[in-house]
C-alpha positions in Angstrom: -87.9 104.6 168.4 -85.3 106.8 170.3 -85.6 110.5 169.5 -81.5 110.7 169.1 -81.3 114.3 168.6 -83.4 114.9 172.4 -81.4 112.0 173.7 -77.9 113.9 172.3 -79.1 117.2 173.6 -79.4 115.6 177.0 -76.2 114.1 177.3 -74.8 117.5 176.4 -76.9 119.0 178.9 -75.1 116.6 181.4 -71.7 117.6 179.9 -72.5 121.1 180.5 -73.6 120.9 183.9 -70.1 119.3 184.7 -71.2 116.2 186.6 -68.5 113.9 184.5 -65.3 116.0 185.9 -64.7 114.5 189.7 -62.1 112.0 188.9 -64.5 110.5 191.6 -67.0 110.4 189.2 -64.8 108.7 186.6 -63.8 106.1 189.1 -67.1 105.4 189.8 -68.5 104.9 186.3 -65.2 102.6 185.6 -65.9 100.6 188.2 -69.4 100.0 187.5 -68.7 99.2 183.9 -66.2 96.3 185.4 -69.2 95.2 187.9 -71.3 94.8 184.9 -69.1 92.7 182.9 -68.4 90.2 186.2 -71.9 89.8 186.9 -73.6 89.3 183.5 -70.6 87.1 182.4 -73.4 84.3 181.2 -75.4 87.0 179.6 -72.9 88.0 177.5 -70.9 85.2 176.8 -74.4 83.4 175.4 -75.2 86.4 173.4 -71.9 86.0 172.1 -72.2 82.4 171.5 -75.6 82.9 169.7 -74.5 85.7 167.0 -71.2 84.4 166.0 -70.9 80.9 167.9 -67.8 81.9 170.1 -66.9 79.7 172.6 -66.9 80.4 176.1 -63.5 80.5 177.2 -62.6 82.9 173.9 -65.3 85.2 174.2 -64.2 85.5 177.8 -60.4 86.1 177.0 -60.9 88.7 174.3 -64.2 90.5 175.0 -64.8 90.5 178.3 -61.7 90.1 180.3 -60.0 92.6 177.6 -62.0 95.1 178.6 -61.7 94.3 182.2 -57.9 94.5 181.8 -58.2 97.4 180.3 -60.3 99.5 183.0 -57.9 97.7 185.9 -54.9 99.2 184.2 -57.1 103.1 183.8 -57.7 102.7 187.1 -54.1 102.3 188.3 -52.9 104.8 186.3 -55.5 107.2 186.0 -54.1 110.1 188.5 -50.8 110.0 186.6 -52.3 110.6 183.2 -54.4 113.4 184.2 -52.1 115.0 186.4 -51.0 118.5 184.4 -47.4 118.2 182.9 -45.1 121.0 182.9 -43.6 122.7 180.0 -40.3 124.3 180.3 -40.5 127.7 178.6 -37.8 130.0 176.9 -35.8 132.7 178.4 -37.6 135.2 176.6 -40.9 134.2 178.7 -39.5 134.3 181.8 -39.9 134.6 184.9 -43.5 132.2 183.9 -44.5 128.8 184.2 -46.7 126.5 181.7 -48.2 123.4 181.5 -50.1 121.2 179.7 -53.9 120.0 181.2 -56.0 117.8 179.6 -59.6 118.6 179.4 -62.8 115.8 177.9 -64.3 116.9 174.9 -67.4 116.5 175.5 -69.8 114.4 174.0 -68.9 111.1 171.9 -70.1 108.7 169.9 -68.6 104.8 169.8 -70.2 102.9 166.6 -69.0 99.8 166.7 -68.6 96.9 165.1 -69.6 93.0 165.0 -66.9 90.9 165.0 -66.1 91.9 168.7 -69.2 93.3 169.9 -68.8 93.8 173.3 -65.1 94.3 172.9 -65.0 96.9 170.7 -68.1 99.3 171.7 -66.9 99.3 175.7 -63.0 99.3 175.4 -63.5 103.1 173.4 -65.9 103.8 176.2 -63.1 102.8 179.0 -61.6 106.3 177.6 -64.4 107.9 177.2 -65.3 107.7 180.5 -62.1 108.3 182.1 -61.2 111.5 179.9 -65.0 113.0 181.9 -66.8 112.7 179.3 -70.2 111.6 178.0 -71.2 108.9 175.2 -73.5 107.3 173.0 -72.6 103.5 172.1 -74.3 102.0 168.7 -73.3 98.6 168.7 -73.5 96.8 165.4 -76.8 95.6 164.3 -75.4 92.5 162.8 -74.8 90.9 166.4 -78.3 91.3 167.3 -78.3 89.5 170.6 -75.2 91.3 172.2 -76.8 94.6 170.9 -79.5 94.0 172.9 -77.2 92.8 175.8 -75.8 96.1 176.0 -78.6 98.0 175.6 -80.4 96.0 178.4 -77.2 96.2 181.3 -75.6 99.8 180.2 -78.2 102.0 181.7 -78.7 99.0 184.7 -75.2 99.9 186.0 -74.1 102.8 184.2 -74.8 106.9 184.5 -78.0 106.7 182.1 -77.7 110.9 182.1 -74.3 110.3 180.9 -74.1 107.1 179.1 -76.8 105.8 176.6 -77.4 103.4 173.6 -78.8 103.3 170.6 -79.7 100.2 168.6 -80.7 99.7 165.1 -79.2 99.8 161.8 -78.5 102.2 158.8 -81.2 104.8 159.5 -80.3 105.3 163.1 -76.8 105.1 162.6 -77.0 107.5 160.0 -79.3 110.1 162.0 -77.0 109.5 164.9 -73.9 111.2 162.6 -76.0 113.8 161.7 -76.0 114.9 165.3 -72.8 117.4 166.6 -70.7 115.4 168.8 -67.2 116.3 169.9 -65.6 112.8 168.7 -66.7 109.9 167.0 -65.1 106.7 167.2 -65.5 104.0 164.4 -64.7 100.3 163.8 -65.6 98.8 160.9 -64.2 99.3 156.8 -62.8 101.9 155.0 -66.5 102.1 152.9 -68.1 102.9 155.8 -65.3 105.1 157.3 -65.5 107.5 154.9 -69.5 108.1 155.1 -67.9 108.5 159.1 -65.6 111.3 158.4 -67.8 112.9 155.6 -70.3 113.3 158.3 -67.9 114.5 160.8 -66.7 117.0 158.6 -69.9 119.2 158.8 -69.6 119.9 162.2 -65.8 120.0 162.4 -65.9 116.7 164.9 -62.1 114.9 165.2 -63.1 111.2 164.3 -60.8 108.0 165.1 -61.1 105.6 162.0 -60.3 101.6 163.4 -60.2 99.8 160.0 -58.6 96.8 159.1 -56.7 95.5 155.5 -54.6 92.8 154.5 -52.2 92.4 157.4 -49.3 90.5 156.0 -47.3 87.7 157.7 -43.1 87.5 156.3 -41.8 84.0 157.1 -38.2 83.8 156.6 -35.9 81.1 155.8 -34.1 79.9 159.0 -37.3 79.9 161.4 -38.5 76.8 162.6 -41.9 75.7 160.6 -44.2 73.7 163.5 -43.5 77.1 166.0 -44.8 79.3 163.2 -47.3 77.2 162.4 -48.8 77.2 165.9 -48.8 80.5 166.1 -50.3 81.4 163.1 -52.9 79.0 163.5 -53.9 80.5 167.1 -53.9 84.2 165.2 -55.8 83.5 162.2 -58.8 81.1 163.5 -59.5 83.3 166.7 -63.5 84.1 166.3 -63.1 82.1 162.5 -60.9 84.8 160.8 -63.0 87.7 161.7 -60.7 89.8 163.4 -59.3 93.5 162.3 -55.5 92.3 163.1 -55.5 88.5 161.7 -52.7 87.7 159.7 -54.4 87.6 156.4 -51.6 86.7 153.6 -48.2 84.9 154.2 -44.9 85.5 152.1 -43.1 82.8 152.4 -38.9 83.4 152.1 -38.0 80.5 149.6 -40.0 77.2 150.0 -43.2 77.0 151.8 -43.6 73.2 151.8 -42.2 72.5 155.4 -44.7 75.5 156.2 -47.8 74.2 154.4 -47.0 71.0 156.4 -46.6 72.3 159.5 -50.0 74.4 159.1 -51.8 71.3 158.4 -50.6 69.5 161.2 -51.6 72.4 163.3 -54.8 72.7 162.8 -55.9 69.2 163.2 -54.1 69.2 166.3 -56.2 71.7 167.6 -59.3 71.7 166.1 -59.2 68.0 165.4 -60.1 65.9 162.1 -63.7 67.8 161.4 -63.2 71.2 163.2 -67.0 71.8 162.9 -67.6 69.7 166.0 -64.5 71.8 167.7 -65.9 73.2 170.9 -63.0 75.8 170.3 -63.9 77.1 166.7 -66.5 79.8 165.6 -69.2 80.6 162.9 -68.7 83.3 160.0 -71.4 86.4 161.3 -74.1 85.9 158.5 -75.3 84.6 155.4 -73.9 87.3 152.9 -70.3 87.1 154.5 -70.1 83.3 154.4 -71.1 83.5 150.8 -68.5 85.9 150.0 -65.2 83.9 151.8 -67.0 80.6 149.9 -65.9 82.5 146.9 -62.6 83.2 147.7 -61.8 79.2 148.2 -61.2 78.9 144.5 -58.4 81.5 144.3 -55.8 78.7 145.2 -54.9 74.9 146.2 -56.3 73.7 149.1 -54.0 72.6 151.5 -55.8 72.2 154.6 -59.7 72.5 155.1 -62.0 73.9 152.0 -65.1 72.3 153.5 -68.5 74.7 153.9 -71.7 74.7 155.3 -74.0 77.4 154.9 -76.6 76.5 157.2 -74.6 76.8 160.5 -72.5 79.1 158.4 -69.4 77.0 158.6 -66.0 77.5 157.0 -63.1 74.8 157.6 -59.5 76.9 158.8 -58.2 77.0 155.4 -55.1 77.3 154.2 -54.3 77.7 150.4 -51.5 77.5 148.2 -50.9 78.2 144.6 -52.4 81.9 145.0 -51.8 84.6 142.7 -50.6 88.0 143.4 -53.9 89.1 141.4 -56.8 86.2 142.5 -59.6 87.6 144.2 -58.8 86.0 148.2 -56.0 88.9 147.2 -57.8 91.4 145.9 -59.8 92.2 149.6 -59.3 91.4 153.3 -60.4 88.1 153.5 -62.2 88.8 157.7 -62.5 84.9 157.8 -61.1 81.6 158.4 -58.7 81.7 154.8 -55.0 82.0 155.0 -53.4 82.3 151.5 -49.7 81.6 151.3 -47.5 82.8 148.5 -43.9 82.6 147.7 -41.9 84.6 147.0 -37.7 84.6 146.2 -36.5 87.2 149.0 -37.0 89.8 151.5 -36.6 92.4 149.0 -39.3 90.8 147.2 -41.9 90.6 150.3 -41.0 94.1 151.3 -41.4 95.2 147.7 -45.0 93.3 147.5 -45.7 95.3 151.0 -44.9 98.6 150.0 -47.1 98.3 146.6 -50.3 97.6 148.7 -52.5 99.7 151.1 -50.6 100.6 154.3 -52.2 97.6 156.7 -53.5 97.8 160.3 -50.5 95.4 161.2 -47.6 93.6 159.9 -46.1 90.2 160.9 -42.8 88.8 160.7 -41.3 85.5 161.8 -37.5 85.1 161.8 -34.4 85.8 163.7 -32.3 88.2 162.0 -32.2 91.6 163.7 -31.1 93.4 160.1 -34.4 91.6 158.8 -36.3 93.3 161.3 -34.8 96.5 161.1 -35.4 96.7 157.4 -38.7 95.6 157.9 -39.3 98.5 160.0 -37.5 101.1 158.4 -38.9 100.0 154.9 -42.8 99.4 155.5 -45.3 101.3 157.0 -48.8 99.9 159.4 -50.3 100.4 162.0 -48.3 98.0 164.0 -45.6 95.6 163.8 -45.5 92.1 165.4 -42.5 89.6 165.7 -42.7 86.7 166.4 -46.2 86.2 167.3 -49.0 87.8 165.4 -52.0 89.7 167.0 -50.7 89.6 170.8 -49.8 93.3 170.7 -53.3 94.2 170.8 -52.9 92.7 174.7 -49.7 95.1 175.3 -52.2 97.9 177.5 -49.0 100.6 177.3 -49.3 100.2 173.4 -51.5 102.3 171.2 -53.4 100.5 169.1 -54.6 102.3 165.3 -53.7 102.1 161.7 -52.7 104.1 158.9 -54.0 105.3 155.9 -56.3 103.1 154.4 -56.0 100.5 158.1 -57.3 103.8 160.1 -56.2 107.1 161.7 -56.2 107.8 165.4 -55.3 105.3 168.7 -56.3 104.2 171.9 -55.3 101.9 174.5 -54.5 103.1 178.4 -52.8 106.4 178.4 -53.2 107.1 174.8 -57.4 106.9 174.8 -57.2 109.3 177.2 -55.2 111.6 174.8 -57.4 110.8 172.2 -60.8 111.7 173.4 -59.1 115.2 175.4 -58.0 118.1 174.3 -54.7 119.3 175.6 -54.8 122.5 176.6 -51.8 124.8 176.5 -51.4 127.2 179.8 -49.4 129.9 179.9 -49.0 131.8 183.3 -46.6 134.9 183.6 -46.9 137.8 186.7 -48.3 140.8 186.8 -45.5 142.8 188.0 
């Protein structure tokens, strides 16, 4: 078993010597990181494939080449972000100049989750790295055999003094916060999110919280039905539901039938008449969450799909109808292949149902009225807002990506990881005589 607080100790001890500062350095550990996800492709794509069935060409798109995306666009831009920017300063304080430099924090630790694996334990640690600092990655214990991917190829083609892993499960993660790091970085739920920030509190450490919630969809009237309908259906089955920013509820403007229609239309299309021979659809994560979204089947009609098997762990892309404001596939986020719709009589009414909800991680909205829009904006609060195509925004690289309130606190994403795991340092500099 790892000794985590020796192993934390040494990566401070690596901090401190001030080997991670060179931008040189940075460069060099981005670079590598990109080196290891091009070579051990077929590593981690069949890791992914064995702990939550991905297919190849998603698990590609959004782990790997997101990540690779993301470290091509650092690198571009990395001079620029660190460069010191000036500060004008008042009359009063002159003749003087100031600036702003940013500065890493030290060291961090990335506990990620299992839905995106690989994903979401190296994108954090593209900032990490290129901020100077050091890291600890735990990567969920409930994808097993990308855990172990990561912990075989970090240390292969990464700083190993700079950058280490830890596997394992509640113990370790739980002596790992027990440890003083300078940030801590956590995806997951809002259960789990506070134990996170209760345990950062004792040592004063900033945390970022990635969480998820019910991230609504708003369909209005005068959109067109199959073009909604093929994008939701692309949103909401990516990796079988299991994402932080799926669409997980629709309000439909008025009557949904044309919609409901359109949905089921959609997903035969693309994942044909039995989707559980679809080389393009996944597998819910384990036993205990497959028996939980099972549960939530009965909280509506079935419009499309319905059909289980719990020994490949395989859920049918749903869609329900009928639902209740209070039925349980309401009452949680549903993280898996389920998409409820309800319908309500106008926008008032789906900004109204919104706002008396947890602020979620994002908000969707199809239609083509710009006074819809703005009043969706200026009326609702999340982490994010998406028109016209849910979930792609994660892609944008210039966009910070984070929730609010009960979806998470804190962001990342190209510049703005960089601001998130620095400290901005205030410099004031005035003559002597």
């Amino acid at each position: 078993m790892t000794d985590i607080p020796q192993l934390v100790t040494g990566l401070r001890k690596t901090f401190d010597s001030r080997l991670t500062r060179p931008i040189d350095w940075r460069r060099a550990q981005l670079g590598a990181l990109k080196t290891m996800l091009l070579e051990q492709d077929k590593d981690f794509v069949g890791a992914l494939y064995a702990d939550l069935g991905k297919p190849a060409d998603e698990a590609r798109g959004t782990e790997l080449q997101f990540v690779i995306n993301e470290i091509d666009h650092t690198l571009e831009h990395l001079d620029a972000w660190l460069a010191p920017e000036p500060a004008p300063l008042p009359e009063k304080l002159q003749p003087g100049t100031a600036q702003v430099i940013r500065e890493p924090l030290g060291v961090a630790l990335v506990v990620g989750p299992w839905n995106y694996p690989l994903h979401l334990a190296l994108a954090p640690l593209v900032g990490i790295l290129a901020a100077g600092n050091v890291a600890v990655i735990k990567p969920s214990e409930l994808s097993p055999t990308v855990s172990a991917a990561i912990a075989r190829h970090v240390p292969e083609y990464l700083d190993p003094s700079a950058v280490a892993v830890v596997e394992g499960g509640i113990p370790e993660t739980t002596e790992l916060l027990e440890q003083h790091f300078d940030h801590i970085f956590y995806t997951g739920n809002g259960q789990v999110g506070r134990i996170v920030m209760t345990a950062a509190a004792k040592h004063l450490t900033p945390v970022a919280l990635e969480l998820g919630g019910k991230s609504p969809v708003i369909v209005d009237t005068d959109v067109d039905p199959v073009l909604v309908a093929t994008r939701l259906v692309r949103a909401k089955y990516l990796n079988a539901g299991q994402t932080c920013v799926a669409p997980d509820y629709v309000l439909a403007i008025g009557d949904s039938g044309p919609l409901e229609a359109a949905l089921t239309d959609e997903v035969r299309r693309k994942f044909g008449a039995d989707p559980s021979t679809s080389p393009e659809y996944g597998r819910i994560v384990n036993e205990r969450h497959f028996d939980r979204l099972r549960g939530l089947l009965a909280s509506g009609r079935v419009v499309v799909g319905g059909e289980t098997d719990k020994a490949s762990k395989y859920i049918a892309p749903t869609v329900l109808t009928e639902v209740a404001p209070d039925s349980a596939v309401m009452g949680q986020e549903i993280f898996g292949p389920i998409l409820p719709i309800l319908t309500v009589p106008s926008l008032d009414a789906a900004l109204a149902f919104i706002r008396d909800r947890d602020k979620p991680l994002a908000l969707y909205a199809f239609t083509d009225s710009d006074d819809t829009k703005h009043r969706i904006l200026d009326e609702t609060t999340s982490g994010a807002v998406g028109f016209g195509h849910p979930v792609v925004h994660l892609t944008a690289t210039d966009l910070p990506f984070g929730g609010v309130g009960e979806s998470g606190m804190g962001r990342y994403h190209g510049k703005y990881s960089i601001d998130t795991f620095s400290h901005l340092k205030a410099v004031l500099d005035r003559p002597l005589d």
